[in-house]
N, CA, C and O atoms as CSV, one atom per row, in Angstrom:
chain,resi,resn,atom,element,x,y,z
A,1,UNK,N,N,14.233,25.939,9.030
A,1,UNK,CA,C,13.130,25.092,9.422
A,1,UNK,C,C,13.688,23.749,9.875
A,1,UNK,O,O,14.413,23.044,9.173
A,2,UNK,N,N,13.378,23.524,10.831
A,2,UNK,CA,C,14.209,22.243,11.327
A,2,UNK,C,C,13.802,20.551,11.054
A,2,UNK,O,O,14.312,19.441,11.206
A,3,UNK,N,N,12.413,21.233,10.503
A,3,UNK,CA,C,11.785,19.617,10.067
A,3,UNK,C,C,12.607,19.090,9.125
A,3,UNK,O,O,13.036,17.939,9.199
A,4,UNK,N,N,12.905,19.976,8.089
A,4,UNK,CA,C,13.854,19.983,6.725
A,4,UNK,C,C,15.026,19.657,7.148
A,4,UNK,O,O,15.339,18.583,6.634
A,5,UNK,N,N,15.969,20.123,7.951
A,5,UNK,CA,C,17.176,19.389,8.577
A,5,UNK,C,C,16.644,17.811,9.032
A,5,UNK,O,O,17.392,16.916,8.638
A,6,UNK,N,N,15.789,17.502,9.589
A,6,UNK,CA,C,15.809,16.283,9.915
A,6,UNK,C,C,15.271,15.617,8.524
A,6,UNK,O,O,15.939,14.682,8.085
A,7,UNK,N,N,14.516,15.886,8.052
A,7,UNK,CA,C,14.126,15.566,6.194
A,7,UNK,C,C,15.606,14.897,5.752
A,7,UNK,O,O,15.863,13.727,5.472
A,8,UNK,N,N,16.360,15.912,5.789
A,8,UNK,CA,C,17.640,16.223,4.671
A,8,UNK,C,C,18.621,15.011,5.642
A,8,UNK,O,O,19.468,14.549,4.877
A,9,UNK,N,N,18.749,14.388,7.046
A,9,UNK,CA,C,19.454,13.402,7.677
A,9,UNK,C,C,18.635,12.585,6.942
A,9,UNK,O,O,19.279,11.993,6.076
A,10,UNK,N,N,17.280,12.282,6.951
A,10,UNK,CA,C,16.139,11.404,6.642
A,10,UNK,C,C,17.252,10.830,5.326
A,10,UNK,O,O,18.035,9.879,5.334
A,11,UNK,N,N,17.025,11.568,4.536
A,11,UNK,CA,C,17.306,11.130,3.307
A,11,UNK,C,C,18.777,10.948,3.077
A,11,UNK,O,O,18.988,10.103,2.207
A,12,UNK,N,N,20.166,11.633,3.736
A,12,UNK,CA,C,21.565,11.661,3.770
A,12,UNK,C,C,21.299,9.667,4.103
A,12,UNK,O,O,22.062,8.919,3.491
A,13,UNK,N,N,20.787,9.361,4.556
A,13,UNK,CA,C,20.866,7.501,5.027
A,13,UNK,C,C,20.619,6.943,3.433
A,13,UNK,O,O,20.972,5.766,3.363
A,14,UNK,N,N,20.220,7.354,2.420
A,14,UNK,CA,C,20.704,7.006,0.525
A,14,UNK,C,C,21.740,5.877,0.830
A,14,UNK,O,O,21.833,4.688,0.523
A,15,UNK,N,N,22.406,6.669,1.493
A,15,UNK,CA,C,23.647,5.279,1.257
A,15,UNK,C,C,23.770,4.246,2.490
A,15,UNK,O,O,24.867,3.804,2.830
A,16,UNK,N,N,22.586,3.899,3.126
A,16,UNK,CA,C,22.832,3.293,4.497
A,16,UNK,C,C,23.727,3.824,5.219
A,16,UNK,O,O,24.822,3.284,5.376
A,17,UNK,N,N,23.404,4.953,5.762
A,17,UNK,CA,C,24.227,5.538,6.548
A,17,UNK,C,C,23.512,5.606,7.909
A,17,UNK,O,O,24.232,5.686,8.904
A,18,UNK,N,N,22.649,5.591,8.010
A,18,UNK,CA,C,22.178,5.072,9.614
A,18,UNK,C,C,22.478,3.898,10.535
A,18,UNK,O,O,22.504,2.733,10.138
A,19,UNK,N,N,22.612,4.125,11.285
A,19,UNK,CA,C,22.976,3.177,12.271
A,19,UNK,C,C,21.608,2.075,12.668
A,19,UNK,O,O,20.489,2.412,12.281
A,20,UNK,N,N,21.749,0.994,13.316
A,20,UNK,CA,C,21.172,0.152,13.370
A,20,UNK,C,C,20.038,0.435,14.704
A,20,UNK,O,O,18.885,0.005,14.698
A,21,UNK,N,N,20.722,1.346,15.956
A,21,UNK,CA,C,19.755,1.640,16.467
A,21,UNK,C,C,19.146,3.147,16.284
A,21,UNK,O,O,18.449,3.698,17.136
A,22,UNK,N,N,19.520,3.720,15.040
A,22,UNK,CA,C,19.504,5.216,15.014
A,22,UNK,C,C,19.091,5.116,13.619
A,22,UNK,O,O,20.156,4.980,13.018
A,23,UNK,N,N,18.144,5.107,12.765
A,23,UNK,CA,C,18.065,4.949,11.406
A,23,UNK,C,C,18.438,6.376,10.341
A,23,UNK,O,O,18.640,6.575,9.143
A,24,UNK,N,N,18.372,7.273,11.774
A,24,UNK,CA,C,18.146,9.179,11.397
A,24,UNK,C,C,19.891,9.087,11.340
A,24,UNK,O,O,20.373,9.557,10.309
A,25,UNK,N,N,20.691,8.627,12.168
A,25,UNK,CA,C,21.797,8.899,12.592
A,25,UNK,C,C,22.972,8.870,11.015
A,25,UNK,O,O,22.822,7.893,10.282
A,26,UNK,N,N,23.809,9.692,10.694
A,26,UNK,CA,C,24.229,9.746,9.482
A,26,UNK,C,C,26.014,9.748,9.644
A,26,UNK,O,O,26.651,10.782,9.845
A,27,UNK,N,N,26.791,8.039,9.479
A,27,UNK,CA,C,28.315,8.341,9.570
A,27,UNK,C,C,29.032,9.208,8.075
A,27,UNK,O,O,28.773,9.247,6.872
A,28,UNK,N,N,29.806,9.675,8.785
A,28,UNK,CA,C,30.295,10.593,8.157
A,28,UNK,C,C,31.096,9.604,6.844
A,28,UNK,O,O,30.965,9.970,5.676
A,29,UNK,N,N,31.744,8.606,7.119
A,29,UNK,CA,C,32.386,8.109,5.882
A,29,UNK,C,C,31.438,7.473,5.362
A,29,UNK,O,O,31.998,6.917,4.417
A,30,UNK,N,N,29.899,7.043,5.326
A,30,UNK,CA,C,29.397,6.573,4.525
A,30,UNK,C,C,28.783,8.237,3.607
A,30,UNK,O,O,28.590,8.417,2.404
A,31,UNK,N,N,28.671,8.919,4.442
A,31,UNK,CA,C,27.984,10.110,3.804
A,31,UNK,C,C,29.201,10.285,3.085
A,31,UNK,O,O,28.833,10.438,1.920
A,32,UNK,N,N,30.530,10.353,3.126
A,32,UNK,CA,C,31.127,11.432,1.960
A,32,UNK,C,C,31.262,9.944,0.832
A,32,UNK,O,O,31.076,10.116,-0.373
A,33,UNK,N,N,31.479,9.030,1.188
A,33,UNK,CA,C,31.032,7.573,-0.080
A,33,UNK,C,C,30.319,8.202,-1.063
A,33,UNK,O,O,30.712,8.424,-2.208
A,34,UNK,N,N,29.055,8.539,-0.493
A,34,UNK,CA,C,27.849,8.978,-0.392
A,34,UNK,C,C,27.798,10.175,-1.852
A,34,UNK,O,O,27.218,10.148,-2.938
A,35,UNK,N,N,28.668,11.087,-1.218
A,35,UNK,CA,C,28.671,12.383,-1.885
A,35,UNK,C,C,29.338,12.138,-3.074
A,35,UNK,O,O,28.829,12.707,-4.040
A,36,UNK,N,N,30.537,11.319,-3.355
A,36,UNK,CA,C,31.525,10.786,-4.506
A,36,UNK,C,C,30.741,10.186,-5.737
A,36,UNK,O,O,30.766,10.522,-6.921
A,37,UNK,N,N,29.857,8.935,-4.922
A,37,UNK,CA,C,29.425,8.172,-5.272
A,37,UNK,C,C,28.328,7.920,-5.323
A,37,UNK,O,O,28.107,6.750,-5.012
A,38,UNK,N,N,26.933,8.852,-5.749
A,38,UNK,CA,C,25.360,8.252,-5.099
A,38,UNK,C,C,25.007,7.554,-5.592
A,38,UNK,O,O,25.062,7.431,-6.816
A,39,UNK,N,N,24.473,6.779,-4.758
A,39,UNK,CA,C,23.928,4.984,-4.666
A,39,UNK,C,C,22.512,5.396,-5.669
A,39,UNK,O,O,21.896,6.414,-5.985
A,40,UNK,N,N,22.441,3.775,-5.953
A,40,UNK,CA,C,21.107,4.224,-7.077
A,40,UNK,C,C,19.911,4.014,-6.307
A,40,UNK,O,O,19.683,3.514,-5.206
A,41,UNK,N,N,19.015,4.697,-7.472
A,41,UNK,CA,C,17.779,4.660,-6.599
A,41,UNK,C,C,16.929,3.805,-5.486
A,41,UNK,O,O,16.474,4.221,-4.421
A,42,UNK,N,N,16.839,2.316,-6.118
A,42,UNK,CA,C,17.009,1.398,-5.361
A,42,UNK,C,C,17.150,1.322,-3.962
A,42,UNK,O,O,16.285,1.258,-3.089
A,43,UNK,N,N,18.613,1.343,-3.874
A,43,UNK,CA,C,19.206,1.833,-2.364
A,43,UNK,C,C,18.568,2.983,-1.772
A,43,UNK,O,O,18.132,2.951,-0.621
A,44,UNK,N,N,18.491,4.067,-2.567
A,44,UNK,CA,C,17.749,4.975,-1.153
A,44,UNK,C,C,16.807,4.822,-1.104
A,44,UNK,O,O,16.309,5.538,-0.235
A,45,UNK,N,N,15.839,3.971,-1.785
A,45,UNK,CA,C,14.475,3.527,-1.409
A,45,UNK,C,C,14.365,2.669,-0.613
A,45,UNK,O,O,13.395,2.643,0.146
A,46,UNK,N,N,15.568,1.521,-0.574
A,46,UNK,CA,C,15.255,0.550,0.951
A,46,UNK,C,C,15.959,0.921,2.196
A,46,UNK,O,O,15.897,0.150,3.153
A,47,UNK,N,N,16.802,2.324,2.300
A,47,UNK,CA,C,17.303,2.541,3.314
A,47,UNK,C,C,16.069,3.489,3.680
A,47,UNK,O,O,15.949,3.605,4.900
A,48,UNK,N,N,15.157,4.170,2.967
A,48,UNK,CA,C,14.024,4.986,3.634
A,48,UNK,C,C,12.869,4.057,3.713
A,48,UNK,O,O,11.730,4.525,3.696
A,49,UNK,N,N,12.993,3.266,3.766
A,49,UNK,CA,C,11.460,2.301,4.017
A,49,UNK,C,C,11.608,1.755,5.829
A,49,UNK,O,O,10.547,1.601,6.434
A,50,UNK,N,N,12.496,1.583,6.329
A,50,UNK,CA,C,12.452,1.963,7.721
A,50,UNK,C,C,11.409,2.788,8.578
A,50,UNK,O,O,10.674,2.560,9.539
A,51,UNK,N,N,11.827,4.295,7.424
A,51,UNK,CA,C,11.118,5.208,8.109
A,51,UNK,C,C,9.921,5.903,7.617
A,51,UNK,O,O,9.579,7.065,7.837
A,52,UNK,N,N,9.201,4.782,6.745
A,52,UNK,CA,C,7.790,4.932,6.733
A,52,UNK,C,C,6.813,5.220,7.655
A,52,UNK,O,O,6.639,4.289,8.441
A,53,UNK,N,N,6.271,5.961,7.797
A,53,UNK,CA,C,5.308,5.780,9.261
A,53,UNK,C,C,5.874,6.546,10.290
A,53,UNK,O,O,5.169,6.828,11.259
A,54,UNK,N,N,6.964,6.901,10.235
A,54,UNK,CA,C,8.050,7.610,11.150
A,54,UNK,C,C,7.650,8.933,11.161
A,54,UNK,O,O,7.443,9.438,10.058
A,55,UNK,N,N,7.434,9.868,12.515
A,55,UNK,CA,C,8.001,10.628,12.173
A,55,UNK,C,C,9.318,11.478,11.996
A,55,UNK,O,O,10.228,11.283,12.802
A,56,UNK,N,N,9.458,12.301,11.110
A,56,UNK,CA,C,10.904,12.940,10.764
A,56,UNK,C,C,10.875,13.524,11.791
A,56,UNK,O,O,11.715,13.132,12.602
A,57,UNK,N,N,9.885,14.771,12.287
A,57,UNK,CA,C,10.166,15.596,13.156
A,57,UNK,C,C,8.950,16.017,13.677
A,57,UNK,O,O,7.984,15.270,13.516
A,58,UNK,N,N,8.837,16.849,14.147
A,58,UNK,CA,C,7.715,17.494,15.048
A,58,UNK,C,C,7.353,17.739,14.088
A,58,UNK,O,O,8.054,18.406,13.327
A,59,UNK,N,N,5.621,17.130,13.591
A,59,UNK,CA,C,4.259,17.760,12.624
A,59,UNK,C,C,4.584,17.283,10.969
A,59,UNK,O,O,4.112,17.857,9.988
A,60,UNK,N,N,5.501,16.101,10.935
A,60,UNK,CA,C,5.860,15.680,9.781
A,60,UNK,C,C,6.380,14.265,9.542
A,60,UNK,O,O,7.525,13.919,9.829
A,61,UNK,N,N,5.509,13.518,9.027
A,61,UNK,CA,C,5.323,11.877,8.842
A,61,UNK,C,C,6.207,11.916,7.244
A,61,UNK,O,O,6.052,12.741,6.344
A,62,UNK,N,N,7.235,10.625,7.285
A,62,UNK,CA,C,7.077,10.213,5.946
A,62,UNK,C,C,6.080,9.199,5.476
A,62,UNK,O,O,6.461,8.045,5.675
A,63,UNK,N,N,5.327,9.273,5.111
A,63,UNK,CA,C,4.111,7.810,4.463
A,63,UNK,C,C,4.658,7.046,3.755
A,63,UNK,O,O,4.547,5.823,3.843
A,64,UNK,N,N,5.651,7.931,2.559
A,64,UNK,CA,C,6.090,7.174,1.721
A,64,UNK,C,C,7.172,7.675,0.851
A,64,UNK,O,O,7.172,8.865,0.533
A,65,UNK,N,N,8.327,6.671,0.334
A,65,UNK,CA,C,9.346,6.741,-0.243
A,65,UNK,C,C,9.313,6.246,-1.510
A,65,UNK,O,O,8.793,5.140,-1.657
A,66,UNK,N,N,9.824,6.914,-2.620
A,66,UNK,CA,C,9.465,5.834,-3.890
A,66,UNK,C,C,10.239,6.671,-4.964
A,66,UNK,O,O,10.797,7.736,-4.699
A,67,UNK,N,N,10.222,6.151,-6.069
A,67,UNK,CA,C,10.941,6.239,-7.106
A,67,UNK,C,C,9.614,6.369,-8.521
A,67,UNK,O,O,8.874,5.437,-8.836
A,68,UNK,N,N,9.616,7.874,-9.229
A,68,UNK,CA,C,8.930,7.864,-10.172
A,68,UNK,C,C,9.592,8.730,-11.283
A,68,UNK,O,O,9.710,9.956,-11.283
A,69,UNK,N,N,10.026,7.781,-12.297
A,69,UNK,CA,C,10.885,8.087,-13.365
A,69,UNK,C,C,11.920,9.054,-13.447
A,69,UNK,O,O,12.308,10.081,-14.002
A,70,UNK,N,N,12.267,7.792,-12.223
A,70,UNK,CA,C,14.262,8.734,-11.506
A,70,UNK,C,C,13.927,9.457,-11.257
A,70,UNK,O,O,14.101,10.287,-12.150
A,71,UNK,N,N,13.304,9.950,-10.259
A,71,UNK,CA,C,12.877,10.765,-9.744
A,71,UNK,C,C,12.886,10.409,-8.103
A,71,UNK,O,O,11.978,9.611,-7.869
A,72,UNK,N,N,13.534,10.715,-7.071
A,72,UNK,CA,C,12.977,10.662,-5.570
A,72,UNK,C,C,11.670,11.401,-5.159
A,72,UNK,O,O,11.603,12.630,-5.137
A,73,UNK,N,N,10.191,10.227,-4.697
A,73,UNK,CA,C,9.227,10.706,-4.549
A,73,UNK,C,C,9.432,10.907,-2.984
A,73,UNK,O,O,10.238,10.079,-2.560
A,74,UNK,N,N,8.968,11.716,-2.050
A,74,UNK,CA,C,8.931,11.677,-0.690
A,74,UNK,C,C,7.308,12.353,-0.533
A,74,UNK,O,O,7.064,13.536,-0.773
A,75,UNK,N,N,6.347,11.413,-0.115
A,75,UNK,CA,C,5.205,11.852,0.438
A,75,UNK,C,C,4.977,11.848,1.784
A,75,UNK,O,O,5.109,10.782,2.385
A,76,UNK,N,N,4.646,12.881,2.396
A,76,UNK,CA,C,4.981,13.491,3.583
A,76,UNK,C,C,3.507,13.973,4.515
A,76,UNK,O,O,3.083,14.896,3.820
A,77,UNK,N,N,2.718,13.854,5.478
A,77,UNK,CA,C,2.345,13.841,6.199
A,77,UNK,C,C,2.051,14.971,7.230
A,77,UNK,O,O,2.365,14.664,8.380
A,78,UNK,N,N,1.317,16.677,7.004
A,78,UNK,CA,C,1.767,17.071,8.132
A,78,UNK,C,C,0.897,16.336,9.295
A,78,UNK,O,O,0.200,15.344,9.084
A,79,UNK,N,N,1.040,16.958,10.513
A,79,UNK,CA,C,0.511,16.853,11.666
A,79,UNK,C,C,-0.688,17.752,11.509
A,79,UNK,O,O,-0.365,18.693,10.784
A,80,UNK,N,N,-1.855,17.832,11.871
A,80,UNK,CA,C,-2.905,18.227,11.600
A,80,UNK,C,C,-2.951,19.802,13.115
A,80,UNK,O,O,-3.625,20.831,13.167
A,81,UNK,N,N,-2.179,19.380,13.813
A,81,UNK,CA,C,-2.052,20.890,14.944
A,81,UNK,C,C,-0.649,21.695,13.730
A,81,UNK,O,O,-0.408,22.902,13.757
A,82,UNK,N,N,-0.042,20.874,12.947
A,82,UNK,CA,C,1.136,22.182,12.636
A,82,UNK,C,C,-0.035,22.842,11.383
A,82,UNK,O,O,0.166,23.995,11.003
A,83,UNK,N,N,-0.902,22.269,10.954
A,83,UNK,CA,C,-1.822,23.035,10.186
A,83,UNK,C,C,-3.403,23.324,10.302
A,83,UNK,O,O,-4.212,23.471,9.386
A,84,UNK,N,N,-3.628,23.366,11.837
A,84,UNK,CA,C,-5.159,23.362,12.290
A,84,UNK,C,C,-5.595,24.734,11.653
A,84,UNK,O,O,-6.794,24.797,11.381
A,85,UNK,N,N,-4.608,26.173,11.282
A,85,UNK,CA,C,-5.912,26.959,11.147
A,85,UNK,C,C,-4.782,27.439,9.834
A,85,UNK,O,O,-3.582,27.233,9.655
A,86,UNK,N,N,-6.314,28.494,8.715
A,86,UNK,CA,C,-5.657,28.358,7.660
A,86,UNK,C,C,-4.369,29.360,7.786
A,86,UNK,O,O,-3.907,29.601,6.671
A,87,UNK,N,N,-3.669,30.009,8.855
A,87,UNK,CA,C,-2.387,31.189,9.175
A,87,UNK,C,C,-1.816,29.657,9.457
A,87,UNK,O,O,-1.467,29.155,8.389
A,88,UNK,N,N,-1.694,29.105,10.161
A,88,UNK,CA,C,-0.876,27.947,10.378
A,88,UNK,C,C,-0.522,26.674,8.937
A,88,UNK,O,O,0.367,25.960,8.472
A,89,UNK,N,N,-1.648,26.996,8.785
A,89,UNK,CA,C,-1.494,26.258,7.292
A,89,UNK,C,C,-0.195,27.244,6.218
A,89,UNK,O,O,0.957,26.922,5.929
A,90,UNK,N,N,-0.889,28.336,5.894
A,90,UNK,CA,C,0.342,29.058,5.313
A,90,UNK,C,C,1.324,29.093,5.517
A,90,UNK,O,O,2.217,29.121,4.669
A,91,UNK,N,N,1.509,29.107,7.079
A,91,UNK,CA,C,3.142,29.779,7.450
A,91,UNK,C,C,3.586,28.233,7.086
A,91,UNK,O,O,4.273,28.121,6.070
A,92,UNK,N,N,3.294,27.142,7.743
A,92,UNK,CA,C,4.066,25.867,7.249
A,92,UNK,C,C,4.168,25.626,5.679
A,92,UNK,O,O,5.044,24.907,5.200
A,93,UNK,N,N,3.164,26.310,4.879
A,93,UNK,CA,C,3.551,26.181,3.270
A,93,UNK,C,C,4.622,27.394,3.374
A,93,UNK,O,O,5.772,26.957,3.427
A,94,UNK,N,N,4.564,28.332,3.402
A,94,UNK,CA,C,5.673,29.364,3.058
A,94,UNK,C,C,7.008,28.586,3.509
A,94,UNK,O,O,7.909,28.404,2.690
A,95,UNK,N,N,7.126,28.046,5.093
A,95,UNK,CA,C,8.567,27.912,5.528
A,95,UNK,C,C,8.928,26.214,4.844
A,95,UNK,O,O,10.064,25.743,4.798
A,96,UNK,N,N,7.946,25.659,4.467
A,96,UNK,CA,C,8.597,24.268,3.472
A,96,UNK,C,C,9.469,24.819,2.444
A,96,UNK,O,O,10.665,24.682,2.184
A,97,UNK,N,N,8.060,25.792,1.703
A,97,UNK,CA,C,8.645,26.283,0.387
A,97,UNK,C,C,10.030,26.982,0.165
A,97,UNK,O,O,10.880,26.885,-0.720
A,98,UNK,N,N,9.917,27.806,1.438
A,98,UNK,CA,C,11.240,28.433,1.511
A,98,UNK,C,C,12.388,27.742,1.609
A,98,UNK,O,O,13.311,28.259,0.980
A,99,UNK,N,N,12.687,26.596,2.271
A,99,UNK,CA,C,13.676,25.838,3.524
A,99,UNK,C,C,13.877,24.716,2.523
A,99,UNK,O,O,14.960,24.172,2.740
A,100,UNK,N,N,13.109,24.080,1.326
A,100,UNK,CA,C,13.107,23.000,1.185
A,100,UNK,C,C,14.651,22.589,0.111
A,100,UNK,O,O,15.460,21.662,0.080
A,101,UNK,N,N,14.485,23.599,-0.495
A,101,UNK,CA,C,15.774,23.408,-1.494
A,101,UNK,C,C,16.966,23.972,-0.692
A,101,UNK,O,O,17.944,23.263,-0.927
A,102,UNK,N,N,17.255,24.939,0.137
A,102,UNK,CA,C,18.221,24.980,1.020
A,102,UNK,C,C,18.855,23.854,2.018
A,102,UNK,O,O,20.036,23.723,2.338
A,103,UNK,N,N,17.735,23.089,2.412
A,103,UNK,CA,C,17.767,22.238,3.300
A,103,UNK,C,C,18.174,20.760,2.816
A,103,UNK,O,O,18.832,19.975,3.499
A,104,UNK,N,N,17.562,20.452,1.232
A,104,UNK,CA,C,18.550,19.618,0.366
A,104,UNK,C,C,20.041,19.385,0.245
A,104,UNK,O,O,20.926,18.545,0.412
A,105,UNK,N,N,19.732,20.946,-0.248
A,105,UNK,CA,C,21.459,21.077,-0.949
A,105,UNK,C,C,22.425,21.463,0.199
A,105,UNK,O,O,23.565,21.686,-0.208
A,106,UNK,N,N,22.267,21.580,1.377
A,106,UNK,CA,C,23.066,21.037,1.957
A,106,UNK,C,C,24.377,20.066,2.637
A,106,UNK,O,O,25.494,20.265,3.114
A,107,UNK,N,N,23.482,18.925,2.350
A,107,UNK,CA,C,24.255,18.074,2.614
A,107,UNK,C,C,25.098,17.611,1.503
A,107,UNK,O,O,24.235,17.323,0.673
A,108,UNK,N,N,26.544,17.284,0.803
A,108,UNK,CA,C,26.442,16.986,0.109
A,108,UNK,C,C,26.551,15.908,-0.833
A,108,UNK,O,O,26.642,15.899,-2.061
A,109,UNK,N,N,26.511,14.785,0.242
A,109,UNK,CA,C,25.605,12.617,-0.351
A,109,UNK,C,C,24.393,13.777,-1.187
A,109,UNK,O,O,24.477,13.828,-2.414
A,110,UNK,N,N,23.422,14.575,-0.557
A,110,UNK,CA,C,22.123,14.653,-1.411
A,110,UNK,C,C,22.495,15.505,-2.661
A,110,UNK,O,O,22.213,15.186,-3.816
A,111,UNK,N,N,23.240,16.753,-2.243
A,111,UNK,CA,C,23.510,17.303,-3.887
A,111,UNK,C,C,24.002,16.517,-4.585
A,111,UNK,O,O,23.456,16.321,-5.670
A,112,UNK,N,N,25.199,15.775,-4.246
A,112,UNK,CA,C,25.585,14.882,-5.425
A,112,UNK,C,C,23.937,13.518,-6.384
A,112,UNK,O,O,23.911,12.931,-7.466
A,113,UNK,N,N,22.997,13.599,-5.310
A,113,UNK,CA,C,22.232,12.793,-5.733
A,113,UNK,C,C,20.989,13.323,-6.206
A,113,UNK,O,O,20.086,12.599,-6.626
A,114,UNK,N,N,20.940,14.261,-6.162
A,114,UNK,CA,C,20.145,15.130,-7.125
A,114,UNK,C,C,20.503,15.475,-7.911
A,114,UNK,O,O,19.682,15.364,-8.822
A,115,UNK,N,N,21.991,16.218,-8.415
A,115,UNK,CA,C,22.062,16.146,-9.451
A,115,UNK,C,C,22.672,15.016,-10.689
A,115,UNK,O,O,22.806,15.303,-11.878
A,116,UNK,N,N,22.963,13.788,-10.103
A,116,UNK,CA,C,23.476,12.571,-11.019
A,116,UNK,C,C,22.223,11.936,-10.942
A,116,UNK,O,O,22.108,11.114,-11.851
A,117,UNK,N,N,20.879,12.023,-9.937
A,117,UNK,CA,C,19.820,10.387,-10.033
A,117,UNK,C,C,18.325,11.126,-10.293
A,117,UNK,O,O,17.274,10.490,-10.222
A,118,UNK,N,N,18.407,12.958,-10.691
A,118,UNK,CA,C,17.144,12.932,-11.264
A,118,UNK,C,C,16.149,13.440,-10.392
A,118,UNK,O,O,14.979,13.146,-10.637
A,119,UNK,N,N,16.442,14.221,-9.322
A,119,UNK,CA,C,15.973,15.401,-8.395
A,119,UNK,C,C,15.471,14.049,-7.681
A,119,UNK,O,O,15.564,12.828,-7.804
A,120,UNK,N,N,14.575,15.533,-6.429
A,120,UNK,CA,C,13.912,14.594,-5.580
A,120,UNK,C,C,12.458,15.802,-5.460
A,120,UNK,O,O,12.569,17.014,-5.644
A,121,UNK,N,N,11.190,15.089,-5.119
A,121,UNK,CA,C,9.847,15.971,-5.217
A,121,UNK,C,C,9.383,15.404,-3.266
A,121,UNK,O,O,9.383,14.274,-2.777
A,122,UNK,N,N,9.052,16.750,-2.634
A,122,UNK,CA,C,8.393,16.257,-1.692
A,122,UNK,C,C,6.783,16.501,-1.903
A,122,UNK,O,O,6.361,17.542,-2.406
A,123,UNK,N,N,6.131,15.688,-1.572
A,123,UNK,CA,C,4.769,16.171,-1.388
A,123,UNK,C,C,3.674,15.825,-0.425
A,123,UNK,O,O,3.152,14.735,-0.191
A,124,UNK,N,N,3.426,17.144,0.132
A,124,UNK,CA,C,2.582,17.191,1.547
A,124,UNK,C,C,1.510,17.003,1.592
A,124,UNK,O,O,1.006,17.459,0.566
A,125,UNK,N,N,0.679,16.500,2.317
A,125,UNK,CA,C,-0.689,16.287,2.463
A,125,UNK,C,C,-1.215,16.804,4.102
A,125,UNK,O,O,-0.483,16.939,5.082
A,126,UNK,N,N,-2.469,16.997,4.038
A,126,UNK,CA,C,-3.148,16.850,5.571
A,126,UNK,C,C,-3.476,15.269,6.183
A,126,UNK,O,O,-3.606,14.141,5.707
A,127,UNK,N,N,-3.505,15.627,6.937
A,127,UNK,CA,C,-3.656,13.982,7.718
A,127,UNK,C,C,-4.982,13.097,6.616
A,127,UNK,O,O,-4.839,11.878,6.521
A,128,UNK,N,N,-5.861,13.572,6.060
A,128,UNK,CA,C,-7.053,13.356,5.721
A,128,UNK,C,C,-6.534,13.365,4.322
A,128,UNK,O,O,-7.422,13.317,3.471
A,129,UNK,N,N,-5.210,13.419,3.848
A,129,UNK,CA,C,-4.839,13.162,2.097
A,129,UNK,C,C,-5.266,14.437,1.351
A,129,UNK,O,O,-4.973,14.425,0.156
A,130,UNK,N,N,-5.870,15.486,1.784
A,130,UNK,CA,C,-6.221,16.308,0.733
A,130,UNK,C,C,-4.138,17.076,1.090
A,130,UNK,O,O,-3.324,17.207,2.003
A,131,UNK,N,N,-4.297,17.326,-0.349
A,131,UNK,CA,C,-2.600,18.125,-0.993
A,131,UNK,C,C,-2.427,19.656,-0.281
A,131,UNK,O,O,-3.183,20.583,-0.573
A,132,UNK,N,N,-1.474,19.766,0.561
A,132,UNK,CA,C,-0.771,21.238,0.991
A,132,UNK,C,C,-0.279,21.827,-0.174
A,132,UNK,O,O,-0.717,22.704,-0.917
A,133,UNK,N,N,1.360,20.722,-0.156
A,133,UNK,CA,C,2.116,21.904,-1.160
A,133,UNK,C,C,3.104,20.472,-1.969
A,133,UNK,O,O,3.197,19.373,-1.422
A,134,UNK,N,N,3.625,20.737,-3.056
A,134,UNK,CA,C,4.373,19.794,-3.550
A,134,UNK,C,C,5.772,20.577,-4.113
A,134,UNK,O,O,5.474,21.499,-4.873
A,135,UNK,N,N,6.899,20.449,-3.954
A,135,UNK,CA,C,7.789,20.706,-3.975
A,135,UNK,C,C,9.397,19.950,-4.303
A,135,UNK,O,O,10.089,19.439,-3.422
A,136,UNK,N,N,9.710,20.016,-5.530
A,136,UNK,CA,C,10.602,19.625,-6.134
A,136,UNK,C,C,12.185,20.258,-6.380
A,136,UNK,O,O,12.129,21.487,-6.343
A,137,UNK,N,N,13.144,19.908,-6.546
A,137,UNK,CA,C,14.435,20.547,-6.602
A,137,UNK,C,C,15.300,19.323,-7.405
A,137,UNK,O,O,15.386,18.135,-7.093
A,138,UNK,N,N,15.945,20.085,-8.613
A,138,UNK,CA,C,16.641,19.407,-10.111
A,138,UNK,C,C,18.055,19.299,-9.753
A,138,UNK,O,O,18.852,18.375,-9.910
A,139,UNK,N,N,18.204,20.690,-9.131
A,139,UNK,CA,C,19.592,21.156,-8.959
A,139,UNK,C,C,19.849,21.881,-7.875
A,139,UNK,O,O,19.006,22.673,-7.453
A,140,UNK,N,N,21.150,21.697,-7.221
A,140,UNK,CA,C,21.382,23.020,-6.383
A,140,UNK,C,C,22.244,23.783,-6.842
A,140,UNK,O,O,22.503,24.840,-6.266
């Protein structure tokens, strides 16, 4: 799912790893810093406040970034065409659900920061705030 790749850059920037005109854009020596060393919560909360309001990718807003008892909150936004009917609604809950912890543990600035700072939870809404799907990962 490719929203989740851009999610998973979204969040690889933990350690200010975006560039100044590229906030998505992720250097490689801050990312493996990154992976050694994950920055505390703090930090990846003001390197994702940039991209509030942003979208990550096609049919997916971050609203909001936050921190709830060490915990990485990511509240997320779909696009109201990636979920206009309820088959479209599903298939985007099935392929989050599926993609989302793969698409984490990937990189690894984020495994190392999930498992030393206390997971991370995404949670989706419709444009109108009513809840899709919420989705969390402890460990990879």
């Amino acid at each position: 799912m490719r929203l989740m790749v851009t999610l998973a850059a979204g969040v690889a920037l933990l350690s200010g790893c975006g560039g100044a005109s590229d906030p998505l854009a992720v250097d490689p020596e801050n990312a493996a810093r990154a992976a050694a060393t994950p920055p505390e919560m703090a930090a990846v909360i003001s390197a994702l406040e940039p991209l509030e309001g942003r979208e990550l990718d096609e049919g997916l807003t971050l609203r909001q970034a936050r921190a709830d008892g060490g915990r990485l909150v990511l509240d997320l936004v779909a696009d109201a065409a990636a979920i206009a009917t309820s088959a479209e609604r599903d298939a985007f809950r099935f392929s989050f659900e599926r993609d989302f912890a793969q698409q984490m543990c990937a990189a690894p600035a984020l495994r190392s920061f999930i498992s030393e700072r206390g997971g991370v939870t995404a949670n989706v809404s419709a444009p109108d705030g009513s809840p899709i799907l919420s989705r969390s990962i402890d460990d990879c």
